[in-house]
C-alpha positions in Angstrom: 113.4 98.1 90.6 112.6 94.4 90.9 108.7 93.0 90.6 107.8 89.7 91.1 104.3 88.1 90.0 102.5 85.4 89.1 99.4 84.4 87.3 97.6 82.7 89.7 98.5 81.8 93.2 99.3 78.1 92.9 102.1 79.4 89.7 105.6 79.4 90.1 106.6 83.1 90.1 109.0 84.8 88.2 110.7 87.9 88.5 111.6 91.1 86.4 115.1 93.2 87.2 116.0 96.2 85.4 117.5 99.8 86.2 115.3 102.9 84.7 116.9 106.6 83.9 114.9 109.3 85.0 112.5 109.7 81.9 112.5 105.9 80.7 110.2 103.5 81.0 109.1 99.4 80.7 106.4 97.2 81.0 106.1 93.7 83.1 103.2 91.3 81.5 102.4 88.5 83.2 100.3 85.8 80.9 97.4 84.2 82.7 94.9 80.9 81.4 93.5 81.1 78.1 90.8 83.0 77.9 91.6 85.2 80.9 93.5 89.1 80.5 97.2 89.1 80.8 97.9 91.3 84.2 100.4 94.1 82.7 102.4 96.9 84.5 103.4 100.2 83.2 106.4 101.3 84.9 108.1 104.8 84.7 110.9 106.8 86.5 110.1 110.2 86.8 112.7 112.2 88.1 113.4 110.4 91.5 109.7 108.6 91.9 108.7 105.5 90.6 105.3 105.5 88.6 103.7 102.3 88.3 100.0 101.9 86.6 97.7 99.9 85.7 98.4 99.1 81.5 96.4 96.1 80.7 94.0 98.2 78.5 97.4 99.5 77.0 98.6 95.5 75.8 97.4 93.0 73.2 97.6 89.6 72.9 
């Protein structure tokens, strides 16, 4: 799986690689201005599907 972001559009991107098992998962956080919510991904394998959701509720600062 491979996701690339950025915090804004005029931000030099960066990109996240990995390889999940069926049944593991990770999480991508992308920081943003102070002040302003990090953008945060939630990312499982589930059997042979890909789950992705929305986990900025799930992530501190």
């Amino acid at each position: 799986m491979v996701v690339t972001g950025a915090s804004h559009p005029d931000a030099q991107p960066v990109r996240f690689v990995t390889t999940l098992l069926p049944g593991q998962r990770t999480m991508v956080v992308i920081p943003r201005d102070a002040g302003e919510p990090q953008a945060a991904l939630a990312i499982a394998r589930v059997g042979d599907r890909l789950v992705v959701e929305n986990a900025r509720t799930a992530v501190t600062n």
